[in-house]
DRENVO-457783 format. One record per residue: y, z, x of N, C-alpha, C in turn. Coordinates in steps of 0.2 Angstrom, whole numbers, plus 5000, padded with zeros to 4 digits. Layout:
! DRENVO-457783
{nv:Y&nw:Z&nu:X&cav:Y&caw:Z&cau:X&cv:Y&cw:Z&cu:X}
...
//
This chain:
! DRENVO-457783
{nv:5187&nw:4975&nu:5083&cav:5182&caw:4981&cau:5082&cv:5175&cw:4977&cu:5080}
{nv:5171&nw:4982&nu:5083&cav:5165&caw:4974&cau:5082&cv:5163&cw:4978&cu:5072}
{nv:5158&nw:4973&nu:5072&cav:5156&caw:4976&cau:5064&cv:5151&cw:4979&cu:5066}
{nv:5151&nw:4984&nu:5060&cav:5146&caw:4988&cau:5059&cv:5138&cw:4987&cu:5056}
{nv:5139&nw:4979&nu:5052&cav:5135&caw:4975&cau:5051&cv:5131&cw:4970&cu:5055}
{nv:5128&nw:4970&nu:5060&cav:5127&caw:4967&cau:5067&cv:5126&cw:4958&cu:5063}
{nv:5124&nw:4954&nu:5065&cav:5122&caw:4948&cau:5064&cv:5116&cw:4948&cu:5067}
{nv:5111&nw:4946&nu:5061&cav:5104&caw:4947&cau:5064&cv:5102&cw:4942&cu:5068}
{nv:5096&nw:4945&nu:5071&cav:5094&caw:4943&cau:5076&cv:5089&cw:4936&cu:5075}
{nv:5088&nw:4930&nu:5076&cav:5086&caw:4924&cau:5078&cv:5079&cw:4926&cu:5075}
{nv:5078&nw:4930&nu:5079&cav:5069&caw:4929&cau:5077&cv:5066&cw:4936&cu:5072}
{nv:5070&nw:4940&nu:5070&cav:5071&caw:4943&cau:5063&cv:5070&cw:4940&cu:5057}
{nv:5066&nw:4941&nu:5051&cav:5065&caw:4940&cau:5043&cv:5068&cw:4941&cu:5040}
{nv:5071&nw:4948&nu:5044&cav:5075&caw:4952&cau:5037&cv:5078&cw:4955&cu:5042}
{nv:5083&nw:4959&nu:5037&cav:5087&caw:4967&cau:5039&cv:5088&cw:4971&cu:5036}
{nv:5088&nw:4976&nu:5038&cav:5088&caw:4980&cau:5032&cv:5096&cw:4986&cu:5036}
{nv:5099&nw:4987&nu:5031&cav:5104&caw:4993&cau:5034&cv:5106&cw:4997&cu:5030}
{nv:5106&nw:5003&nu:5032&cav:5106&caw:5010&cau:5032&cv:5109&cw:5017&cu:5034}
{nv:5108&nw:5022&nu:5032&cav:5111&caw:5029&cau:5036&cv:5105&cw:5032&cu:5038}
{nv:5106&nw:5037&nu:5045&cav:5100&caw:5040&cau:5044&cv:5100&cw:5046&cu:5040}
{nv:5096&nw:5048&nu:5040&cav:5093&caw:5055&cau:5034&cv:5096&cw:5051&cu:5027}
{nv:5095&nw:5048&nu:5027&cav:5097&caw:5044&cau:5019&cv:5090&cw:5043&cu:5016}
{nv:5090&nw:5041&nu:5008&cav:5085&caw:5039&cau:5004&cv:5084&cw:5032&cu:5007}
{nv:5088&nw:5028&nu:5011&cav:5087&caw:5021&cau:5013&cv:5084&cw:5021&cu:5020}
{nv:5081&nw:5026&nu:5021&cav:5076&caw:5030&cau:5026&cv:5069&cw:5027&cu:5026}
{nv:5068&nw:5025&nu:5020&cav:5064&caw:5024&cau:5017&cv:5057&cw:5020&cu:5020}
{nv:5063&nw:5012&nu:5018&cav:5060&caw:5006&cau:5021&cv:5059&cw:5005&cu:5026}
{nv:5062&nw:5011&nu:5032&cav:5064&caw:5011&cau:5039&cv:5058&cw:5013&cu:5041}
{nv:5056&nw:5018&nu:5038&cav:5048&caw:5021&cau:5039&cv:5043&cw:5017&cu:5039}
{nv:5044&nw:5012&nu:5035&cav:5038&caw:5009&cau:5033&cv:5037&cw:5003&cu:5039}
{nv:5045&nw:5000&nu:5040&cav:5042&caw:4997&cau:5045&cv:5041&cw:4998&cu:5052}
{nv:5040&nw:5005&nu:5055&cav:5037&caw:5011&cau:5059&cv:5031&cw:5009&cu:5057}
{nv:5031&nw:5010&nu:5053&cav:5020&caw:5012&cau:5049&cv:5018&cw:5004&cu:5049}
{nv:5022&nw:5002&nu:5049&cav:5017&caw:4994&cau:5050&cv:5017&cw:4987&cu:5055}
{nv:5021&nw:4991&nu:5060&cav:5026&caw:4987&cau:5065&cv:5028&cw:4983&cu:5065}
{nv:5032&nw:4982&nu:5061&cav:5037&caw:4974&cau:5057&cv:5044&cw:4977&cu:5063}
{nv:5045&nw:4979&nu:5070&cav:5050&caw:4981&cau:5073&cv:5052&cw:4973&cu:5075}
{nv:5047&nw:4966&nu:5076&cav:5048&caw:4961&cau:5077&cv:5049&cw:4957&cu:5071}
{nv:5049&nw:4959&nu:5066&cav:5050&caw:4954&cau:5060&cv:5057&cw:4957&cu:5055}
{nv:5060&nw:4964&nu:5056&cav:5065&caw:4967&cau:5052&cv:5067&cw:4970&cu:5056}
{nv:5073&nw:4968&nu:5056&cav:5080&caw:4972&cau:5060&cv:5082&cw:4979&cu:5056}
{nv:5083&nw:4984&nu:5061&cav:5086&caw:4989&cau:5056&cv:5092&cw:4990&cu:5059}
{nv:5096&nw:4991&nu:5054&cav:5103&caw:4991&cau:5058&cv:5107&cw:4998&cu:5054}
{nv:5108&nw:5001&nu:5058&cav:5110&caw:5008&cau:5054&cv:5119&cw:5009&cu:5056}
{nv:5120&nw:5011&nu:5051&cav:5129&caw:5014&cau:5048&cv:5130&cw:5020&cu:5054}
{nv:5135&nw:5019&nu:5056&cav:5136&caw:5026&cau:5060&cv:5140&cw:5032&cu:5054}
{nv:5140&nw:5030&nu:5048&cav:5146&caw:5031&cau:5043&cv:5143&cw:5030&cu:5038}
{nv:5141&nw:5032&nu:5033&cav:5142&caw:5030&cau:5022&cv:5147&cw:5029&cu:5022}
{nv:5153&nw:5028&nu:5026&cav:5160&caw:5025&cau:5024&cv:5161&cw:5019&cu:5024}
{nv:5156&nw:5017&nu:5030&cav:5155&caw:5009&cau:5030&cv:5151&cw:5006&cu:5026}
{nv:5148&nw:5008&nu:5020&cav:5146&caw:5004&cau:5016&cv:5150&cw:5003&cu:5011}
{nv:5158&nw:5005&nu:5013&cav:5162&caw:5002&cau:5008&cv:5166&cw:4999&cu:5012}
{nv:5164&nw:4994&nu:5016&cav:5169&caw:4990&cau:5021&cv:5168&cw:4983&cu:5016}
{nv:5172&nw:4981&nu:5018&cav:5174&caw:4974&cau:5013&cv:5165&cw:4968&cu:5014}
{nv:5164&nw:4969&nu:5019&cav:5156&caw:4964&cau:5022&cv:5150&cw:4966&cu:5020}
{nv:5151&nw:4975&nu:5018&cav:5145&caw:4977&cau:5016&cv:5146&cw:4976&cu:5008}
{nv:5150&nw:4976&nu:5004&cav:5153&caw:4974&cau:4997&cv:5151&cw:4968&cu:4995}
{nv:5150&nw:4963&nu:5000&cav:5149&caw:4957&cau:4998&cv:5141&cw:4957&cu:4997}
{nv:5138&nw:4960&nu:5000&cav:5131&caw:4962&cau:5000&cv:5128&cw:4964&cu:4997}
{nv:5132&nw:4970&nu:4993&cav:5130&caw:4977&cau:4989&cv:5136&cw:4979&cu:4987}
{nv:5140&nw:4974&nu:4981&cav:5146&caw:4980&cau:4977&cv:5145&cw:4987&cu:4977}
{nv:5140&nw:4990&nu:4974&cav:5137&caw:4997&cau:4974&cv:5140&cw:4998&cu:4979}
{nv:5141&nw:4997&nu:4985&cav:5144&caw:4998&cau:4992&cv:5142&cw:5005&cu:4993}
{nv:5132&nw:5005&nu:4992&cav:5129&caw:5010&cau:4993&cv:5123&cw:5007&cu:4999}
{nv:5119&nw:5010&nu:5000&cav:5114&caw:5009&cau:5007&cv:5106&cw:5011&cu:5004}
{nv:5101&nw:5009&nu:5004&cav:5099&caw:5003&cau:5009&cv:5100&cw:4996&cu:5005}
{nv:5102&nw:4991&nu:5009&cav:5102&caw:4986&cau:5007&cv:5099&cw:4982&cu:5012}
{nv:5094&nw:4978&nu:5009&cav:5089&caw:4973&cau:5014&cv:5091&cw:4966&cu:5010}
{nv:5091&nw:4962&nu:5017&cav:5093&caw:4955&cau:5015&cv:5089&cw:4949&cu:5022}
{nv:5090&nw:4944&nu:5019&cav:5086&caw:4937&cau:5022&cv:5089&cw:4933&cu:5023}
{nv:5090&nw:4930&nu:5029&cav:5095&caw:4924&cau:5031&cv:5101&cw:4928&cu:5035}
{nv:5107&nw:4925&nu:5037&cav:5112&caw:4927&cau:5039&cv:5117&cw:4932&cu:5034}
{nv:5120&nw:4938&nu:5036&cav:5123&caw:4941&cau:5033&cv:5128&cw:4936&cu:5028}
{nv:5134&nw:4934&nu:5033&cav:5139&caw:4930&cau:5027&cv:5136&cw:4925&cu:5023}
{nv:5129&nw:4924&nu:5022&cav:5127&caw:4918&cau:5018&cv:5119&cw:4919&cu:5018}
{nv:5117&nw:4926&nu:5016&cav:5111&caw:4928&cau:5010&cv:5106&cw:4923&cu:5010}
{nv:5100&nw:4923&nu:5009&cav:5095&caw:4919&cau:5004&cv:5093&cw:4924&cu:4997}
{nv:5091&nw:4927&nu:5000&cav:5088&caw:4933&cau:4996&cv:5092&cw:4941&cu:5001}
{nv:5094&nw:4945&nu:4994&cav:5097&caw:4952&cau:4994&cv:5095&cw:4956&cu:4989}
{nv:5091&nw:4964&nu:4992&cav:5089&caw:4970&cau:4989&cv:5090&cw:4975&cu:4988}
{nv:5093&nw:4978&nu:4984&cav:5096&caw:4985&cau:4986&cv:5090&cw:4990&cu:4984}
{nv:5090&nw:4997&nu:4983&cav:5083&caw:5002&cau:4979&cv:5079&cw:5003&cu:4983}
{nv:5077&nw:5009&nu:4987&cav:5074&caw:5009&cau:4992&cv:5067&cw:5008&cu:4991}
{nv:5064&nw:5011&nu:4986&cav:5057&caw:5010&cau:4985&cv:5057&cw:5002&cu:4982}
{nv:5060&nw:4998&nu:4979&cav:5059&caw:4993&cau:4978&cv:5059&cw:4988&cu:4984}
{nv:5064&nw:4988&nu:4990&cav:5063&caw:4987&cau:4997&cv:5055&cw:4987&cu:5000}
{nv:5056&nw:4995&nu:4998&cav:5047&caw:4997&cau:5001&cv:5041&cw:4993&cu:4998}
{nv:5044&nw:4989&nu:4992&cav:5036&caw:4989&cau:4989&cv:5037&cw:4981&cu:4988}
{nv:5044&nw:4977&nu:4992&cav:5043&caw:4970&cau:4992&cv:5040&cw:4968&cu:5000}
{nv:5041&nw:4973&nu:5003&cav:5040&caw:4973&cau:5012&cv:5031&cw:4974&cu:5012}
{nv:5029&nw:4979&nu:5005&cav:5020&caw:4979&cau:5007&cv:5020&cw:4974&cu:5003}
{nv:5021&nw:4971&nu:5000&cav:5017&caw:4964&cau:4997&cv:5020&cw:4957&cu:4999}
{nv:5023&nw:4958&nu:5005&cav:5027&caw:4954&cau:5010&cv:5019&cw:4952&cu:5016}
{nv:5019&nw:4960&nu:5021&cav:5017&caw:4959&cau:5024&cv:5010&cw:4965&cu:5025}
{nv:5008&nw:4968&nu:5019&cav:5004&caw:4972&cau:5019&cv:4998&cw:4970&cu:5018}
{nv:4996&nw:4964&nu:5019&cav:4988&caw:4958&cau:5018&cv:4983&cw:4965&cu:5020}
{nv:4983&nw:4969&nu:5023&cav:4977&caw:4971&cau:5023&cv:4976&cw:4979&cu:5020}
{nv:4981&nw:4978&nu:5014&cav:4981&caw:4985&cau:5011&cv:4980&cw:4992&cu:5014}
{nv:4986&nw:4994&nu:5022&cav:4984&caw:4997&cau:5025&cv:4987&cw:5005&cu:5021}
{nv:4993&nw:5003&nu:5015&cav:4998&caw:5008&cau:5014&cv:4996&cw:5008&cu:5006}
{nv:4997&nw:5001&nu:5002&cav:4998&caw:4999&cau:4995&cv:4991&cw:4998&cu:4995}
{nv:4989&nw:5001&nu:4989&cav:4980&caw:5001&cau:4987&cv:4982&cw:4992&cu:4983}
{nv:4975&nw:4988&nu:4985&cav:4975&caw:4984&cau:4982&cv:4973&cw:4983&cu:4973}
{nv:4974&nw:4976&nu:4969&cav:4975&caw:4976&cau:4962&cv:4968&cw:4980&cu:4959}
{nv:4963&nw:4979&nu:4962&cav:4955&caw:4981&cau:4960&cv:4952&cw:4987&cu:4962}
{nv:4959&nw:4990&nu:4965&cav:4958&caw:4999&cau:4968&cv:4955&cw:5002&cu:4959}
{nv:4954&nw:5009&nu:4964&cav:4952&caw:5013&cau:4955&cv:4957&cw:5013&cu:4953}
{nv:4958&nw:5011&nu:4945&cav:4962&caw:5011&cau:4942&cv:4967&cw:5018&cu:4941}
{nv:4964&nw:5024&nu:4940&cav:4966&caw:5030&cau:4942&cv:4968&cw:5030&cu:4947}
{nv:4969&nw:5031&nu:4952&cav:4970&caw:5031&cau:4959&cv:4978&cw:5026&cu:4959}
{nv:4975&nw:5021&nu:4956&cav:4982&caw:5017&cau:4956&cv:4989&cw:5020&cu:4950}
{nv:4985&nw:5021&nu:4946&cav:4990&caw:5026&cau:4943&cv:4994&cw:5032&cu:4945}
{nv:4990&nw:5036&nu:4950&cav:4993&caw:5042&cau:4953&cv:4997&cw:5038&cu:4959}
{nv:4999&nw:5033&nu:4960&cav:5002&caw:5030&cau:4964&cv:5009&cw:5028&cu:4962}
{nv:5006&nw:5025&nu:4955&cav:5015&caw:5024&cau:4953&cv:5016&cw:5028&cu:4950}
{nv:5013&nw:5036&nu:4951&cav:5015&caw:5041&cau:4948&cv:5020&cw:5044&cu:4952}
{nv:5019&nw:5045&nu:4961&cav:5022&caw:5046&cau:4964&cv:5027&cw:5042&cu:4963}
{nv:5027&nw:5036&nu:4965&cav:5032&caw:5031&cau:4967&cv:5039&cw:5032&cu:4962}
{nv:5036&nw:5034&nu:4957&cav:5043&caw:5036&cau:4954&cv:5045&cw:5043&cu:4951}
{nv:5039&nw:5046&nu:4953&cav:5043&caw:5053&cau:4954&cv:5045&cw:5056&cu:4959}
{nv:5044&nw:5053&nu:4965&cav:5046&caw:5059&cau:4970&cv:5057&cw:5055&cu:4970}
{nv:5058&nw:5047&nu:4970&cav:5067&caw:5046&cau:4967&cv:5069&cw:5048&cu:4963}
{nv:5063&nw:5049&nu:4958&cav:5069&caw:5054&cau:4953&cv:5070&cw:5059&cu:4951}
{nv:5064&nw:5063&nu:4953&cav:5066&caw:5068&cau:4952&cv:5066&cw:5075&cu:4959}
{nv:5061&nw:5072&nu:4962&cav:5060&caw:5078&cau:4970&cv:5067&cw:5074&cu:4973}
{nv:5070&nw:5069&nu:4975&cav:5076&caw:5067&cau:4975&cv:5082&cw:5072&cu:4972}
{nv:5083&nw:5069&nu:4968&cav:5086&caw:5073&cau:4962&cv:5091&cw:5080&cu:4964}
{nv:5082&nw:5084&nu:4965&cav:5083&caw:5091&cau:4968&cv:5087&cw:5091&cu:4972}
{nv:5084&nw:5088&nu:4979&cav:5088&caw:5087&cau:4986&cv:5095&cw:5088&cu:4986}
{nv:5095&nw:5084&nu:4981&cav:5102&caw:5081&cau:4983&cv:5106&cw:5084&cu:4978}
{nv:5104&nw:5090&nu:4974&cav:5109&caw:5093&cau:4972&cv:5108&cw:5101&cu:4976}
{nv:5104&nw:5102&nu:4980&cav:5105&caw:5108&cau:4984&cv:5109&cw:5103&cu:4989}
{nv:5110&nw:5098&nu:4993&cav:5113&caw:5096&cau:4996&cv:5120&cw:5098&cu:4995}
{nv:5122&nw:5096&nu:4989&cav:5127&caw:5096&cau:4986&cv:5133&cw:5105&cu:4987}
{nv:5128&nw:5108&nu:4985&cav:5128&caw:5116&cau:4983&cv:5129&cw:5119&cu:4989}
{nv:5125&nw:5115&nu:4996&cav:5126&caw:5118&cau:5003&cv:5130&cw:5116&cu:5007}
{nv:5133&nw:5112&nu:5004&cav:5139&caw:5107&cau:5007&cv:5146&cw:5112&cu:5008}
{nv:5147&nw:5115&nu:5002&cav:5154&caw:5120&cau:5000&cv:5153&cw:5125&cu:5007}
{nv:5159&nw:5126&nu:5008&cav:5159&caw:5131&cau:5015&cv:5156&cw:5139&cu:5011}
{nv:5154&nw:5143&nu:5015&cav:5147&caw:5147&cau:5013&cv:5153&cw:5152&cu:5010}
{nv:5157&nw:5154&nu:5011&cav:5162&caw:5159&cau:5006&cv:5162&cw:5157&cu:5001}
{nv:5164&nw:5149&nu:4999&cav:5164&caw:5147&cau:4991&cv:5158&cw:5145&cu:4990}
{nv:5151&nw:5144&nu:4990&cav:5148&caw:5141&cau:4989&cv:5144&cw:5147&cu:4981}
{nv:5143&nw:5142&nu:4976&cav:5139&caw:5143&cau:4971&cv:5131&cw:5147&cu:4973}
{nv:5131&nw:5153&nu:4974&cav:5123&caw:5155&cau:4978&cv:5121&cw:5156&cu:4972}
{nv:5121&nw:5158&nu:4965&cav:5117&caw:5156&cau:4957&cv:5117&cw:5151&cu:4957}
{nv:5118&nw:5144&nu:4960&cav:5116&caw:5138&cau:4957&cv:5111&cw:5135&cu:4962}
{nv:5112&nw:5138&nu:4968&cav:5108&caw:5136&cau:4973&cv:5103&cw:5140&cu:4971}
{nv:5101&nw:5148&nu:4969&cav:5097&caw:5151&cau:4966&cv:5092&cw:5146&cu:4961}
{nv:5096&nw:5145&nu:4957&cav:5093&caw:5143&cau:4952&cv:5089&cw:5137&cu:4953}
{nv:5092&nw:5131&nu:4957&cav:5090&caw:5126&cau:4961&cv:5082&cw:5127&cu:4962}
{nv:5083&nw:5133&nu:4969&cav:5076&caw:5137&cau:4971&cv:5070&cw:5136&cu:4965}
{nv:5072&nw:5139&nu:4963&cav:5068&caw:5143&cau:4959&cv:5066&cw:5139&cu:4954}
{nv:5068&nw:5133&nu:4953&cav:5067&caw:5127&cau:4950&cv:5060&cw:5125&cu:4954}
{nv:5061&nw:5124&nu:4960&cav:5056&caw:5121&cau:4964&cv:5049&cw:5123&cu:4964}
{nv:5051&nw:5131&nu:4964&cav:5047&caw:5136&cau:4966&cv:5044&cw:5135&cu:4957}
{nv:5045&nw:5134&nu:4952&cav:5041&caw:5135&cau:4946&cv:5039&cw:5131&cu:4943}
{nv:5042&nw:5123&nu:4946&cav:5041&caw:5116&cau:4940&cv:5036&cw:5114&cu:4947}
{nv:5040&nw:5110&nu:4953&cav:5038&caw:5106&cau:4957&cv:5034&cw:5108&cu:4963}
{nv:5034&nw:5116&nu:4965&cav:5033&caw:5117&cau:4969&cv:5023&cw:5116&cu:4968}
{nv:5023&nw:5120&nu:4962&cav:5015&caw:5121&cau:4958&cv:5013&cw:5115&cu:4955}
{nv:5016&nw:5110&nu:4953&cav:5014&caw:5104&cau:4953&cv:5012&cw:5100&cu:4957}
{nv:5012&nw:5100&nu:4965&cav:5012&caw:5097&cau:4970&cv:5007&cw:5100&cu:4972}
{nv:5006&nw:5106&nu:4974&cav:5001&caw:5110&cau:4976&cv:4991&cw:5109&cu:4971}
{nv:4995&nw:5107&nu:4966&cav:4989&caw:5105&cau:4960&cv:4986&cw:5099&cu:4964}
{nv:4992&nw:5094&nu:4961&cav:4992&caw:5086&cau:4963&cv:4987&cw:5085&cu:4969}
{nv:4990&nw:5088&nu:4977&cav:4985&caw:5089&cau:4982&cv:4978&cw:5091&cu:4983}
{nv:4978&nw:5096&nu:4979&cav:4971&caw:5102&cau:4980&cv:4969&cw:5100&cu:4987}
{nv:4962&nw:5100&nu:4986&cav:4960&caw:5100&cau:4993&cv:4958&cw:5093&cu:4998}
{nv:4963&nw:5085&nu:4995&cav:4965&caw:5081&cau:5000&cv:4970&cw:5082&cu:5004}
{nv:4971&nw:5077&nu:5009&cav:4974&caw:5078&cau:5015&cv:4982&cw:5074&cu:5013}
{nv:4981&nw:5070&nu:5007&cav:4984&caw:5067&cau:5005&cv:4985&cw:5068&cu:4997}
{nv:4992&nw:5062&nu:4994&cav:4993&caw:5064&cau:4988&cv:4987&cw:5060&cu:4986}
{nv:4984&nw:5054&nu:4986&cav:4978&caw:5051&cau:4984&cv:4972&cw:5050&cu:4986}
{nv:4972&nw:5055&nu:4993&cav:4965&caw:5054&cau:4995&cv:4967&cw:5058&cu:5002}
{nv:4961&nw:5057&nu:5006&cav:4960&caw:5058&cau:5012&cv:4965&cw:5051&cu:5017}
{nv:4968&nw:5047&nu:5017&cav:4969&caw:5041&cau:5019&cv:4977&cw:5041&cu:5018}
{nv:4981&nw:5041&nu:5020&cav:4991&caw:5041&cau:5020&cv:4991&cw:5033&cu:5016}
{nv:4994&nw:5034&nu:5010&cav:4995&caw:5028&cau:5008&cv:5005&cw:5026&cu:5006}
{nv:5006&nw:5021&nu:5002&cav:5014&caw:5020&cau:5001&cv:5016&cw:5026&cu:4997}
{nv:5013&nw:5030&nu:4994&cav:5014&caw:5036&cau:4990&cv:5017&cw:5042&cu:4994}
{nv:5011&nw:5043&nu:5000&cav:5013&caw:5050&cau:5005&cv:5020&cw:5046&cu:5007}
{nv:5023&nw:5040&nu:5010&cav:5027&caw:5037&cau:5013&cv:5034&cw:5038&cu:5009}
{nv:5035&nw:5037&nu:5002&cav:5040&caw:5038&cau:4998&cv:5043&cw:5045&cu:4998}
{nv:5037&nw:5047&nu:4995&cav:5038&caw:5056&cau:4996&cv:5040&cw:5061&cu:5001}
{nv:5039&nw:5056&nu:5009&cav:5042&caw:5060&cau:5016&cv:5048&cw:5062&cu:5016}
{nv:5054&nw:5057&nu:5013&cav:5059&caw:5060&cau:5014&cv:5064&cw:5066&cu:5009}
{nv:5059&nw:5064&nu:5003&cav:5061&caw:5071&cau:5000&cv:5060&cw:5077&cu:5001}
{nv:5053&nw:5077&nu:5002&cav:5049&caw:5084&cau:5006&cv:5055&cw:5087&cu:5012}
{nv:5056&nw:5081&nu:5016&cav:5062&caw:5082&cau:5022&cv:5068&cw:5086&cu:5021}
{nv:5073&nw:5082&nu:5015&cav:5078&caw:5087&cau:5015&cv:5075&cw:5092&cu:5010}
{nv:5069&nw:5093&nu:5006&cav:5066&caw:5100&cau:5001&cv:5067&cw:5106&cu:5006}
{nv:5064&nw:5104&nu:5013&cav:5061&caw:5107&cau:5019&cv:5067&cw:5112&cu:5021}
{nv:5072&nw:5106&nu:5023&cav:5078&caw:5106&cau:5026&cv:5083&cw:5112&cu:5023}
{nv:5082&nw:5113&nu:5015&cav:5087&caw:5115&cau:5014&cv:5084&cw:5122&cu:5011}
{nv:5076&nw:5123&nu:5013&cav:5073&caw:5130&cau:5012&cv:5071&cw:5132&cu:5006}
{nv:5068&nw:5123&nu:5002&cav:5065&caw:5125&cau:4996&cv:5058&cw:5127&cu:4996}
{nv:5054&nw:5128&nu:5001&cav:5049&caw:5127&cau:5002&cv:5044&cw:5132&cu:5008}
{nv:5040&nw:5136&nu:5006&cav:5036&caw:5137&cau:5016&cv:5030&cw:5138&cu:5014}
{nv:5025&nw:5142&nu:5020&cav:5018&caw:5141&cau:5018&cv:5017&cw:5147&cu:5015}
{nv:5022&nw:5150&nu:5015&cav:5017&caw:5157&cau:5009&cv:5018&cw:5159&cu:5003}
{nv:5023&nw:5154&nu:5000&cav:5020&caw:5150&cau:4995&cv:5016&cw:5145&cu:4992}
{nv:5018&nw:5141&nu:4996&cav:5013&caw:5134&cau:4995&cv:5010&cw:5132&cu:5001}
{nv:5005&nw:5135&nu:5003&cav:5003&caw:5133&cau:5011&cv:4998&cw:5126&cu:5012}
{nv:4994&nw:5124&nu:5003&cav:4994&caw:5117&cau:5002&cv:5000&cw:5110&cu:5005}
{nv:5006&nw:5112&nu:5002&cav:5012&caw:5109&cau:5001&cv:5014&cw:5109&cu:5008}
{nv:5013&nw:5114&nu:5013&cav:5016&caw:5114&cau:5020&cv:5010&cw:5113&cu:5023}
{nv:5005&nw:5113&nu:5022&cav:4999&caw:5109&cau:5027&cv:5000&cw:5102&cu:5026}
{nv:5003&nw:5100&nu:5022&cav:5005&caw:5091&cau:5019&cv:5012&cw:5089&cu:5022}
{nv:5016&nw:5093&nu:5022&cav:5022&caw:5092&cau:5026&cv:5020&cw:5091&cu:5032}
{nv:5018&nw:5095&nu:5033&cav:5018&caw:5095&cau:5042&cv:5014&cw:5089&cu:5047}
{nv:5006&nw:5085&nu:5042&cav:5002&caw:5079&cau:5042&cv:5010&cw:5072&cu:5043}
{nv:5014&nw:5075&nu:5038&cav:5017&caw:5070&cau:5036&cv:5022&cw:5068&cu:5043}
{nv:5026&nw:5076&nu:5044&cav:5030&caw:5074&cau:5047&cv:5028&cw:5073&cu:5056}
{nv:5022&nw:5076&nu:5058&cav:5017&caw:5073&cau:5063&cv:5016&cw:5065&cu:5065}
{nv:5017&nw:5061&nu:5058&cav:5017&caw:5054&cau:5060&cv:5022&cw:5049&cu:5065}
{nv:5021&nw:5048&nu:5070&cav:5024&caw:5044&cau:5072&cv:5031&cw:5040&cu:5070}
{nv:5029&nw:5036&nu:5064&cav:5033&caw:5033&cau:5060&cv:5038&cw:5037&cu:5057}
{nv:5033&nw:5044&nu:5056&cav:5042&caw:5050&cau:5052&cv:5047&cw:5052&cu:5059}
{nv:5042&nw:5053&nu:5064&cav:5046&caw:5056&cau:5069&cv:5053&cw:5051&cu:5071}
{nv:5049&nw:5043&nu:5072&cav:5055&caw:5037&cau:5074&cv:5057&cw:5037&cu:5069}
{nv:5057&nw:5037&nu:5063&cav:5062&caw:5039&cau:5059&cv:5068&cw:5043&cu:5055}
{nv:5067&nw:5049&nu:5056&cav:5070&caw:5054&cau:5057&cv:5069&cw:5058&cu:5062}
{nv:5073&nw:5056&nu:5069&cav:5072&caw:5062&cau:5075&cv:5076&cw:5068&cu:5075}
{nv:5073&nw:5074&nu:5077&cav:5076&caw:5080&cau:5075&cv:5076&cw:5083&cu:5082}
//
C-alpha cells in the first residue's frame, strides 16, 4: 500500500501535511497566496486516521496535522507542528517583501492588532467551531439543540459584535490591504459560516468580510466547495 506520507519531491523545501477543512488548512493557504507551489509540497491525508499511522508518529507523536518539515520524511532536518506557527515561519522564510506580515517598523498599533488576531481567532473563534462542530456531529434526534443554542448565541453576543467593531469601515481586519491576520482568521470564519453561526442581517459588516475572503483565490484552492 503506498503511504500516505508521499516522499518529497527533489526540488521541494518543505512539506507540509494535512487534512482538508482542517485548522492545518492554514499554511496551505498561505502558500496559495504566495506561490511557494514550487518551493512546499502539500501533501494531504485522505483520513485524520492516518495521522496516527506509525511514519506520521515519528514526525508528530501528537499524531495530529499540520505538520511541516524539511529534508526527507524518514530523516528530518527541521520539524513543525501549530499551524499558525507554520504560517508565520513560511512569512519570515519567504515573505522579503512584506506582501502578507506587516514589516518590524510598521505602526506599532497596527502591528499589535495583528497579533491580536493571530491568536485570537485559534483560540478562541476556533474554539467555537469546533465545539458546534462537535454538537452537530450527534445524529439530529440525539443532538443537544440547548447547547448548540447556546453555542449561537455566544457568537451572536461576544464574537459576533466584537468583529463587526474590530472591522468598521475597512475591507480588512487591519486596513484596506489582506494581510497574515485576514489569512489565519479564513478558516474559522469558514466553519462559523458552515455551521450557521453567522449571516448578513445580523452582521453585514462580518459577511461583507467573509465573502472578500472567501472570493480569494487562495481560499477557493484551498477549501474547494
Amino acid at each position: 500500500m503506498e503511504s500516505p506520507i508521499k516522499k518529497q519531491k527533489t526540488n521541494h523545501q518543505g512539506a507540509i501535511i494535512h487534512t482538508i477543512f482542517s485548522a492545518g488548512s492554514r499554511p496551505v493557504q498561505l502558500v496559495h497566496e504566495l506561490g511557494l507551489e514550487n518551493e512546499i509540497e502539500i501533501v494531504m491525508l485522505d483520513k485524520i486516521e492516518q495521522s496516527r499511522s506509525e511514519e506520521h508518529l515519528k514526525l508528530n507523536p501528537n499524531g495530529r496535522v499540520p505538520v511541516y518539515f524539511e529534508g526527507e520524511r524518514s530523516n528530518p532536518t527541521f520539524v513543525l507542528v501549530e499551524s499558525v506557527a507554520i504560517v508565520l515561519y513560511l512569512l519570515e522564510k519567504y515573505d522579503k517583501d512584506h506582501k502578507l506580515m506587516l514589516p518590524a517598523d510598521a505602526d506599532p498599533h497596527k502591528r499589535g492588532k495583528m497579533w491580536q488576531f493571530l491568536t485570537y481567532s485559534p483560540s478562541e473563534l476556533y474554539r467555537l467551531s469546533a465545539e458546534l462542530d462537535e454538537a452537530k456531529k450527534v445524529p439530529e434526534d440525539k443532538r443537544d439543540n440547548a447547547l448548540i443554542e447556546k453555542l449561537n448565541k455566544r457568537f451572536k453576543t461576544e464574537f459576533g459584535p466584537f468583529l463587526e467593531k474590530e472591522l468598521g469601515e475597512k475591507k480588512y481586519l487591519l486596513g484596506d490591504e489582506y494581510t497574515v491576520a485576514d489569512l489565519v482568521i479564513s478558516y474559522d470564519l469558514l466553519g462559523l459560516k458552515w455551521f450557521g453561526a453567522f449571516d448578513g442581517a445580523e452582521f453585514p459588516k462580518l459577511e461583507a468580510y467573509y465573502n472578500r475572503l472567501a472570493d480569494r483565490p487562495a481560499f477557493k484552492a484551498t477549501y474547494p466547495m
